[in-house]
DSSP file (Angstrom, degrees, kcal/mol; ACC not computed):
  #  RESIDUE AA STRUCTURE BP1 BP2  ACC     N-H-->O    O-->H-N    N-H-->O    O-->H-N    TCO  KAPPA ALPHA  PHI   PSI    X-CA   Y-CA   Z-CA
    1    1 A X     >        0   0    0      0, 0.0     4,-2.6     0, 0.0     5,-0.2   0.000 360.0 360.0 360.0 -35.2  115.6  -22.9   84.2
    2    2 A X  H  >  +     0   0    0      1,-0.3     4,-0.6     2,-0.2     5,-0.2   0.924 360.0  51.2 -61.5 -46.5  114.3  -26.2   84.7
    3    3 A X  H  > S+     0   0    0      2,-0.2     4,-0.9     1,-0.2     3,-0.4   0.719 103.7  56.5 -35.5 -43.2  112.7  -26.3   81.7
    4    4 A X  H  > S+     0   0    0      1,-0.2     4,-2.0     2,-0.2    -2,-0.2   0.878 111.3  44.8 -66.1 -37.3  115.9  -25.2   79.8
    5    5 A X  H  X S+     0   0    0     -4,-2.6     4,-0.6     2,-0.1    -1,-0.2   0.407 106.8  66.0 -88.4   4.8  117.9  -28.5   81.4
    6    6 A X  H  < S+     0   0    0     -4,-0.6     4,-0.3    -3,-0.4    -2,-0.2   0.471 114.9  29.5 -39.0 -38.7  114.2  -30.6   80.3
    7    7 A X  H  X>S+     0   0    0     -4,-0.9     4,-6.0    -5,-0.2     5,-0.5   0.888 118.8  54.0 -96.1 -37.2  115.3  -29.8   76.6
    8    8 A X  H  X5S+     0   0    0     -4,-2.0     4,-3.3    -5,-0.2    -1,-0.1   0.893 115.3  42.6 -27.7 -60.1  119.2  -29.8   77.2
    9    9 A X  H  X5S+     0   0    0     -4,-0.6     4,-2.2     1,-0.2    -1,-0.2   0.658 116.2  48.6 -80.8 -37.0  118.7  -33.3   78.7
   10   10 A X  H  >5S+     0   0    0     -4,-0.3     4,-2.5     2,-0.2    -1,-0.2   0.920 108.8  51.6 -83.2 -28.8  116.0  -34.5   75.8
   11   11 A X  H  X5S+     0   0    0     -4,-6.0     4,-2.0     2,-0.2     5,-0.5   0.980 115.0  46.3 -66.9 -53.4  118.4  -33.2   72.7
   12   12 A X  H  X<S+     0   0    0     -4,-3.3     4,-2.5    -5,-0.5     3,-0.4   0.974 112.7  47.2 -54.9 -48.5  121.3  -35.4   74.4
   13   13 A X  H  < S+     0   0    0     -4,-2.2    -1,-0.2     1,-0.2    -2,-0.2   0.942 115.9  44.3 -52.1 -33.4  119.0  -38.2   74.8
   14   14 A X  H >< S+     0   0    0     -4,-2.5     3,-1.1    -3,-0.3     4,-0.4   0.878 108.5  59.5 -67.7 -23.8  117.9  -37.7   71.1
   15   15 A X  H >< S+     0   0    0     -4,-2.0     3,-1.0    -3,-0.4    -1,-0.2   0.897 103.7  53.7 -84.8 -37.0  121.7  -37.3   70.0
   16   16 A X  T 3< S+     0   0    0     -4,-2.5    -1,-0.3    -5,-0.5    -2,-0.1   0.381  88.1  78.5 -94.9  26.4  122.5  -40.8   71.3
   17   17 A X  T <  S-     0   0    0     -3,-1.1    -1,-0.3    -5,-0.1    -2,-0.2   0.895  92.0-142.0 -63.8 -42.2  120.2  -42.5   69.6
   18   18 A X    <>  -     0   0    0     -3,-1.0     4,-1.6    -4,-0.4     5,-0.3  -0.022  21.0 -63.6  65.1 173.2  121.8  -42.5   66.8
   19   19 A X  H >> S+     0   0    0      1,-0.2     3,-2.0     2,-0.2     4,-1.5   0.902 124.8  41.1 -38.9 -67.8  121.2  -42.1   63.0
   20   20 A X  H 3> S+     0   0    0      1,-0.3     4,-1.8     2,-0.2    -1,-0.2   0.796 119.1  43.6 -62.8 -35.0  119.1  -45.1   62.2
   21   21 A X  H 34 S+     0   0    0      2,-0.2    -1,-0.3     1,-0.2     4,-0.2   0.923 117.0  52.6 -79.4 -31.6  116.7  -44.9   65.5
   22   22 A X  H XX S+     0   0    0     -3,-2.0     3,-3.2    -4,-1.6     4,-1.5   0.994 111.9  43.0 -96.6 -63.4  116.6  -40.9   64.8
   23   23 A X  H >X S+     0   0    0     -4,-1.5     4,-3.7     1,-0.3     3,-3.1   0.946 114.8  51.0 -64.2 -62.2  115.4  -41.4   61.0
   24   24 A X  H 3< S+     0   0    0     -4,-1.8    -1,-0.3     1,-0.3    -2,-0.2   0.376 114.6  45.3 -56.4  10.9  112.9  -44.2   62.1
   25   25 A X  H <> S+     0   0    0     -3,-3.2     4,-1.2    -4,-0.2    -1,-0.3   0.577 107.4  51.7 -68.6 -27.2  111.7  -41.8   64.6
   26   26 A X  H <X S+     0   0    0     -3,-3.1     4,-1.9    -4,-1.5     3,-0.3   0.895 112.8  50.1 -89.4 -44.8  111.5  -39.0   62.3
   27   27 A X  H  X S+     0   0    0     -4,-3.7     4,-1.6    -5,-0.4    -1,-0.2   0.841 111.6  47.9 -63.9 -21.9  109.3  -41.6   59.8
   28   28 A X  H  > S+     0   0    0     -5,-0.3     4,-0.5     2,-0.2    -1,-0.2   0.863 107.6  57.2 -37.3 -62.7  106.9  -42.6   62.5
   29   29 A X  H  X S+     0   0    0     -4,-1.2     4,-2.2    -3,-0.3     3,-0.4   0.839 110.8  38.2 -53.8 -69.0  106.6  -39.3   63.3
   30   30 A X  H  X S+     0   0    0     -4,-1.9     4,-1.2     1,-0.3    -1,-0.2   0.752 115.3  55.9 -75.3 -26.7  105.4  -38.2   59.7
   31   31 A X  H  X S+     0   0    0     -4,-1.6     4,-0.7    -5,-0.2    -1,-0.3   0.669 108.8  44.9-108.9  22.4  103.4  -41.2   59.4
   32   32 A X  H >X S+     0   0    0     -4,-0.5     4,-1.9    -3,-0.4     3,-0.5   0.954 113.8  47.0 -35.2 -90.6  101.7  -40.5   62.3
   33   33 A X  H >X S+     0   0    0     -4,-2.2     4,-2.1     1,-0.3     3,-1.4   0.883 117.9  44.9 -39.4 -87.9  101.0  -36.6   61.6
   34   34 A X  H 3X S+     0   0    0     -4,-1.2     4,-1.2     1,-0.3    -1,-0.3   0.665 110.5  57.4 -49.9 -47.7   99.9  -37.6   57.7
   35   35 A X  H <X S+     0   0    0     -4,-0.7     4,-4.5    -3,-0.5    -1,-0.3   0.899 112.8  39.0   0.0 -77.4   97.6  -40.6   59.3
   36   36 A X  H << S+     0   0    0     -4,-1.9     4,-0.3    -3,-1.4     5,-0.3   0.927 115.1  53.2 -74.1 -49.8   95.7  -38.2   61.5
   37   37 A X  H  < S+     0   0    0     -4,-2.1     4,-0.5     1,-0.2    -1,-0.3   0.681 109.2  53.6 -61.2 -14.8   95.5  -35.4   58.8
   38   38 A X  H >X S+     0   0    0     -4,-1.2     4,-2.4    -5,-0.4     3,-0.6   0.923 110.8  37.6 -60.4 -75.6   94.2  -37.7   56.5
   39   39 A X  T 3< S+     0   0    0     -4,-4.5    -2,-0.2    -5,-0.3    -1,-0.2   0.277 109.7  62.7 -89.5  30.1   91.4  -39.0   58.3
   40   40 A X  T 34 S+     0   0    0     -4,-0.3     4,-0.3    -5,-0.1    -1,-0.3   0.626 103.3  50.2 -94.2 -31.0   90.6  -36.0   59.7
   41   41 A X  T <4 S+     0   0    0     -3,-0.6     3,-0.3    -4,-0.5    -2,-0.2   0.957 113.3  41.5 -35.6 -76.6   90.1  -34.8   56.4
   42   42 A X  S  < S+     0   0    0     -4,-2.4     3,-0.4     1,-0.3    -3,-0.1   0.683 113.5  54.8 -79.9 -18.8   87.6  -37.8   55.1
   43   43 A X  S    S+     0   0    0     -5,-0.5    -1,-0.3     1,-0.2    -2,-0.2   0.806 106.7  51.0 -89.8   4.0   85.7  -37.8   58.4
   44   44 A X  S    S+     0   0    0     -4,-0.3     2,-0.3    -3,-0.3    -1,-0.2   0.437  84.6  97.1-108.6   3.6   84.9  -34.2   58.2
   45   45 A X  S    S-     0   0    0     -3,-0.4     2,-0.2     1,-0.1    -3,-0.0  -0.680  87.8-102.1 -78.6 162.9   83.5  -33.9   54.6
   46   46 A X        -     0   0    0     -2,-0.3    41,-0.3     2,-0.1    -1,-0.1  -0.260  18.5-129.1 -95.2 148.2   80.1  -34.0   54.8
   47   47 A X  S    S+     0   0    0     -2,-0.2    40,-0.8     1,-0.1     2,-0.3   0.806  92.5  52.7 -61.3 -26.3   78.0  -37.5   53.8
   48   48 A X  E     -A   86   0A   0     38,-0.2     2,-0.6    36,-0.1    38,-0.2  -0.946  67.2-154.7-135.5 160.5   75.7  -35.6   51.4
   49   49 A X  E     -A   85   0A   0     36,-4.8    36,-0.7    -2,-0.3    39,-0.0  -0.890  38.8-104.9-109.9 124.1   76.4  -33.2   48.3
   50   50 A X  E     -A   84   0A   0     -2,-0.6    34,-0.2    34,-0.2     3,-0.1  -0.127  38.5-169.6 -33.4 130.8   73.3  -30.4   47.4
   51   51 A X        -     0   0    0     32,-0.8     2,-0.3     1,-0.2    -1,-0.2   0.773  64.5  -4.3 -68.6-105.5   71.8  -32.0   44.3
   52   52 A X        -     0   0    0     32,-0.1    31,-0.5    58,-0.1     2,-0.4  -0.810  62.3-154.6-124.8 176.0   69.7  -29.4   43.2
   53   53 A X  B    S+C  109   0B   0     56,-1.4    56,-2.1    -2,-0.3    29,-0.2  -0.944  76.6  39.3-110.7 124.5   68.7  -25.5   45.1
   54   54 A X  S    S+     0   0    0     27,-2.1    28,-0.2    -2,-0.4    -1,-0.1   0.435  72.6 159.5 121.1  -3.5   65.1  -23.9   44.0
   55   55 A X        -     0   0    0     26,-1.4    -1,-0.2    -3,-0.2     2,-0.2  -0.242  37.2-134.4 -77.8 162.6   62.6  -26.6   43.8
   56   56 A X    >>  -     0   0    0      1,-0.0     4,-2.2    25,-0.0     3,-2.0  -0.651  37.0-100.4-111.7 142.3   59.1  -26.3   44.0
   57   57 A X  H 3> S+     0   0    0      1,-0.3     4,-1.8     2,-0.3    -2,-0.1   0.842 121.0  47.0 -56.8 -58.8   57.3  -29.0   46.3
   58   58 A X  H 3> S+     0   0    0      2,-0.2     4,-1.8     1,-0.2    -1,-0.3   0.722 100.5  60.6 -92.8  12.3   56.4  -31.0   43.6
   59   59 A X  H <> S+     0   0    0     -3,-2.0     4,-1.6     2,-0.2     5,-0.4   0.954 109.2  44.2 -68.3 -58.9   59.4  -31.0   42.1
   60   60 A X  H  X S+     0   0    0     -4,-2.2     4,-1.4     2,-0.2    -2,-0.2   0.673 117.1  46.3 -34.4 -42.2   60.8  -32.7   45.2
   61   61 A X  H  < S+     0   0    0     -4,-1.8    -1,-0.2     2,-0.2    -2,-0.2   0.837 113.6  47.2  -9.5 -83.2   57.9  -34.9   45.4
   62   62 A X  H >X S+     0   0    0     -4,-1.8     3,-2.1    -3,-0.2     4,-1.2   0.919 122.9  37.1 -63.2 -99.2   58.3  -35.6   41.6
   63   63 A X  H 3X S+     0   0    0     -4,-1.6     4,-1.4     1,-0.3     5,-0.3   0.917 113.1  55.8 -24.6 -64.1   62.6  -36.2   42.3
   64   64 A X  H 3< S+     0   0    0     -4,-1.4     4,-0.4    -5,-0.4    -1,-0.3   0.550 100.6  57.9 -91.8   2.9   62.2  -37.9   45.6
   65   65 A X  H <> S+     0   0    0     -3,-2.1     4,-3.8     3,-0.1     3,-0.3   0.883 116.3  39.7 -83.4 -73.0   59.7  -40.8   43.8
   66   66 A X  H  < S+     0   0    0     -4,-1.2    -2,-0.2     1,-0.3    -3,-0.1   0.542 109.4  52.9 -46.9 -25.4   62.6  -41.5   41.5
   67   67 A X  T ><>S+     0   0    0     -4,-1.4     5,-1.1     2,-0.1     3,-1.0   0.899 116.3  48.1 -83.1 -55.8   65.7  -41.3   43.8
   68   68 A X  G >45S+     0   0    0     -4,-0.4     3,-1.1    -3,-0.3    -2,-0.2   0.894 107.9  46.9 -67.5 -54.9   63.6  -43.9   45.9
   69   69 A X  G 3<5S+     0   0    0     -4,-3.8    -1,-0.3     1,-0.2    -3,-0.1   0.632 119.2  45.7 -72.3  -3.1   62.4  -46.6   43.1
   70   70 A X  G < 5S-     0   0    0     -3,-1.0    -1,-0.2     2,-0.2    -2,-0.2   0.085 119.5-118.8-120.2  29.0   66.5  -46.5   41.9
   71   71 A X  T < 5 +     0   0    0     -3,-1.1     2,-0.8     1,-0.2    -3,-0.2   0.935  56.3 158.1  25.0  80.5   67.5  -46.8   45.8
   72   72 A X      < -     0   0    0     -5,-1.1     2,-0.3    -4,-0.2    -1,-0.2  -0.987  39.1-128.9-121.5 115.4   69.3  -43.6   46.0
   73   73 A X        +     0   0    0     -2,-0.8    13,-1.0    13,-0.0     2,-0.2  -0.688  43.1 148.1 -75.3 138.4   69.7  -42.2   49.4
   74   74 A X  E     -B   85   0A   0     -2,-0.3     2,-0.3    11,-0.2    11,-0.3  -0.855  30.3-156.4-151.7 178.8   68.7  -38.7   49.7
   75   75 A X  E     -B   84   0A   0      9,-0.9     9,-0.5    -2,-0.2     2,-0.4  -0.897  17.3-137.4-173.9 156.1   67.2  -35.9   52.1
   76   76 A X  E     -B   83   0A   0     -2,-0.3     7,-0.2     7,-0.2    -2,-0.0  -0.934  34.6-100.7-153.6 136.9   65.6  -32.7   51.3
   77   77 A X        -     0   0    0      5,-1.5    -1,-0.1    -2,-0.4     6,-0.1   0.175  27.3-107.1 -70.8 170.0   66.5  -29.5   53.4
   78   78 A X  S    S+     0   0    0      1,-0.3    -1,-0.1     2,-0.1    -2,-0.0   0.664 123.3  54.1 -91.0   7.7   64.7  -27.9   56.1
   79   79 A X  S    S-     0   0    0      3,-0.1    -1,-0.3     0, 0.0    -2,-0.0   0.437 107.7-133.4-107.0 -32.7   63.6  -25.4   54.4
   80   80 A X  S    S+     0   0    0      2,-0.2   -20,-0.2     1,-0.1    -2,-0.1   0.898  83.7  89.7  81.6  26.3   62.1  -28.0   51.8
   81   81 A X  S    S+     0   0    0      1,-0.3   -27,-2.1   -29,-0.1   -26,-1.4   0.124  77.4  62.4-142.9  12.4   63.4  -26.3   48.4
   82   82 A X        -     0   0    0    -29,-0.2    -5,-1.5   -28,-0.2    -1,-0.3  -0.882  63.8-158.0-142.7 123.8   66.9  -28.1   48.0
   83   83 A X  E     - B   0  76A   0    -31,-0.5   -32,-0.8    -2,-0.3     2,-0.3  -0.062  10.1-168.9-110.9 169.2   67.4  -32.0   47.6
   84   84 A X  E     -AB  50  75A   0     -9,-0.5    -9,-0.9   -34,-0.2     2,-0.3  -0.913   3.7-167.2-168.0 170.2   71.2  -34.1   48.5
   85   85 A X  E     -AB  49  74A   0    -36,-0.7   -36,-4.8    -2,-0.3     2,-0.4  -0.861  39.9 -69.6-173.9 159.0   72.1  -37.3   47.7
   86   86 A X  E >   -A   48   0A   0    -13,-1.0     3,-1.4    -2,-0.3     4,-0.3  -0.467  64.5-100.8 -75.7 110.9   74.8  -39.6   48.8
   87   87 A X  T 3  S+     0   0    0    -40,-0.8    -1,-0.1    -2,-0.4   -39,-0.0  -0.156 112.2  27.4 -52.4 135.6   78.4  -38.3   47.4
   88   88 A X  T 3  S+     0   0    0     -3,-0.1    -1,-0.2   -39,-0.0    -2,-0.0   0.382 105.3  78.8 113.3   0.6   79.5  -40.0   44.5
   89   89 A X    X>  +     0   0    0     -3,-1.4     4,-4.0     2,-0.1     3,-0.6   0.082  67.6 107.2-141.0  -6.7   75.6  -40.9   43.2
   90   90 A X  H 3> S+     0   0    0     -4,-0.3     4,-3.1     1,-0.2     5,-0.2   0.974  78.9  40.1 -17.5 -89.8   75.4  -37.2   41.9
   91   91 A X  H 3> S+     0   0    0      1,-0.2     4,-0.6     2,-0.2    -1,-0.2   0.366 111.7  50.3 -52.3  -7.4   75.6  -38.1   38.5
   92   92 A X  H <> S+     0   0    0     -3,-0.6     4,-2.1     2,-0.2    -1,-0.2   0.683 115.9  44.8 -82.7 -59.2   73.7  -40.9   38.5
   93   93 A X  H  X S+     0   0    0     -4,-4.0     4,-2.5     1,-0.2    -2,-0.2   0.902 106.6  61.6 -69.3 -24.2   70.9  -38.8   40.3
   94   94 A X  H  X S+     0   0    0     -4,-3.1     4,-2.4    -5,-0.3    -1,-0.2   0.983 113.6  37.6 -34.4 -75.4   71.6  -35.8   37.8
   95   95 A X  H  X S+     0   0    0     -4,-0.6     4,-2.3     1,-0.2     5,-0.3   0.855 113.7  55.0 -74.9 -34.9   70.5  -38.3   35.0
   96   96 A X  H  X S+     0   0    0     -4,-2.1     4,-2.2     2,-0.2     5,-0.4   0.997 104.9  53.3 -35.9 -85.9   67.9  -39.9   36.8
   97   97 A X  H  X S+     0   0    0     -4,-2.5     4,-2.7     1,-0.2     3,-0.4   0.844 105.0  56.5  -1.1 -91.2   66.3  -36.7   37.5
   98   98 A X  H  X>S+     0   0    0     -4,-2.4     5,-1.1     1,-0.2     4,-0.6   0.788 104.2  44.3 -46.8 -41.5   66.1  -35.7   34.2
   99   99 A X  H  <5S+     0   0    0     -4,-2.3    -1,-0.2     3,-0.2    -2,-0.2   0.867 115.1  48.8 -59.5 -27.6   64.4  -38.3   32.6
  100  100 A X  H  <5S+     0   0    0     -4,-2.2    -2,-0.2    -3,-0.4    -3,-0.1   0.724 122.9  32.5 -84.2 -28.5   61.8  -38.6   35.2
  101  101 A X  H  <5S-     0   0    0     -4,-2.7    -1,-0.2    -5,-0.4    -3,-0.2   0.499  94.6-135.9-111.2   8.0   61.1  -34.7   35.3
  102  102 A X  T  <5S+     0   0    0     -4,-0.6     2,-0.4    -5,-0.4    -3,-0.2   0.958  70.9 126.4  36.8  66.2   61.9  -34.1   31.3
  103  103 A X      < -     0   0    0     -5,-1.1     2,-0.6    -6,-0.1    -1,-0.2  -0.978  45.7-178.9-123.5 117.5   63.7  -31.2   32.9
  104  104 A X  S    S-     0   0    0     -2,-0.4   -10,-0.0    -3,-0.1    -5,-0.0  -0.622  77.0 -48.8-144.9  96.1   67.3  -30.3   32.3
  105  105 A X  S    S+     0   0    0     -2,-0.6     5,-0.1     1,-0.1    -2,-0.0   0.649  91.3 130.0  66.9  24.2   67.8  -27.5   34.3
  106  106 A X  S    S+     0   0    0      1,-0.1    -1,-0.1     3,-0.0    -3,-0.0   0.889  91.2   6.2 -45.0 -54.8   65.1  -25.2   33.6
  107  107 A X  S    S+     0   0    0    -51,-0.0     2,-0.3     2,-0.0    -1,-0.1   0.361 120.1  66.0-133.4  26.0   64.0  -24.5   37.0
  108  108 A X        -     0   0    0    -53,-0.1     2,-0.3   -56,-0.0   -54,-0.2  -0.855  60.6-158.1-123.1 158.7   66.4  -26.1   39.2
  109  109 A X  B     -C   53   0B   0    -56,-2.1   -56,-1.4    -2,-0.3   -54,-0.1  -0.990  26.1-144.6-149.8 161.9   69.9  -25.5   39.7
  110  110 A X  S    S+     0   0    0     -2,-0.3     2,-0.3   -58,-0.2   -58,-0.1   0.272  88.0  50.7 -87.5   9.2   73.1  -27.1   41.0
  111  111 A X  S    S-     0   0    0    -58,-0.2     2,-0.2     3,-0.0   -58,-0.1  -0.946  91.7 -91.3-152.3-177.5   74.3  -24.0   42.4
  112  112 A X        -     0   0    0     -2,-0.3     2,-0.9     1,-0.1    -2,-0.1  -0.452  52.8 -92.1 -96.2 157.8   73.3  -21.5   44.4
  113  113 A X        -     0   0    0     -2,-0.2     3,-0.1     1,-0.1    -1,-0.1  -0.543  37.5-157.8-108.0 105.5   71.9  -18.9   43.2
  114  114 A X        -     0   0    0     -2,-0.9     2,-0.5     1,-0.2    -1,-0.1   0.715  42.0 -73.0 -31.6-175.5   73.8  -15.6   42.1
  115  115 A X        -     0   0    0      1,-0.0     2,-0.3     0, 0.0    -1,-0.2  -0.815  60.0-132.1-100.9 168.4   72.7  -12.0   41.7
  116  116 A X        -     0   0    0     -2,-0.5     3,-0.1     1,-0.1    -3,-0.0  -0.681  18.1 -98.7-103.0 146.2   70.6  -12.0   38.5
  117  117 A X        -     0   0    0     -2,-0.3     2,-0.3     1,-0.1    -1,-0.1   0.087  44.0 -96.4 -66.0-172.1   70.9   -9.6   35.5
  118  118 A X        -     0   0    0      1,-0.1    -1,-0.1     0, 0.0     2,-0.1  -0.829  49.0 -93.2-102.7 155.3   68.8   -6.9   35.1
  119  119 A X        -     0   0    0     -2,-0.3    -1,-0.1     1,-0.1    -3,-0.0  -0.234  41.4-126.2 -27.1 115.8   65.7   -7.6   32.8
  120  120 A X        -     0   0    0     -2,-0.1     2,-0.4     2,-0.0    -1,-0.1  -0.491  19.8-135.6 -76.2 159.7   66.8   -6.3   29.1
  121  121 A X        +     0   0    0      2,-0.0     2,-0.3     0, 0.0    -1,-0.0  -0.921  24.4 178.6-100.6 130.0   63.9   -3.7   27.7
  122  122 A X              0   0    0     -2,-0.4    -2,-0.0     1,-0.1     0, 0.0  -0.728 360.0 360.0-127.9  93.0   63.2   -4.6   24.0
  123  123 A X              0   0    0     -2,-0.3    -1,-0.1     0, 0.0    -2,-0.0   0.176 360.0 360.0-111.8 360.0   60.5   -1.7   23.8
């Protein structure tokens, strides 16, 4: 019951506010909420985006010489087969990349890697 005269007692306080104080609560209120959802948002995406998935040691090597002389931050997975780069510097390292490894997209790739078709027979 106390609780039930706690809300009674807060709606009457809200009701004599009046309009104007009740809509500039209610906008406070929303730009509060949207504030925090916001930057909850951008601090929780991650700092670097997968480049490329599949590389071979000296492909990384081979990448991570070039990312370095064009000051590109990057990091290479723990597992030591997937490259990342700074979001937003994709495409720049994408093109990078390619000139430096006269590769485009033969034996890396920029996604992860699916199930594969079956070998065709041309017998």
């Amino acid at each position: 019951m106390v609780s039930r005269e706690n809300a009674q007692k807060l709606w009457q306080d809200l009701l004599e506010l009046g309009a104007r104080r009740l809509i500039a609560l209610a906008f406070v209120g929303v730009t509060v909420f949207t504030g925090v959802g916001l930057g909850a948002y951008f601090l929780s995406r991650p700092e670097l985006e997968v480049l490329y998935t599949g590389l071979s040691r000296d492909d990384i090597n081979r990448m991570g010489a070039a990312l370095r002389d064009a000051d590109i931050k990057f990091d290479v997975n723990s597992a030591g087969d997937a490259i990342s780069v700074r979001r937003g510097q994709t495409v720049q390292a994408d093109e990078l990349n390619e000139g430096a490894t006269g590769r485009t997209g033969q034996t890396t790739s920029r996604r992860k890697p699916g199930p594969r078709a079956p070998p065709s027979s041309n017998a």
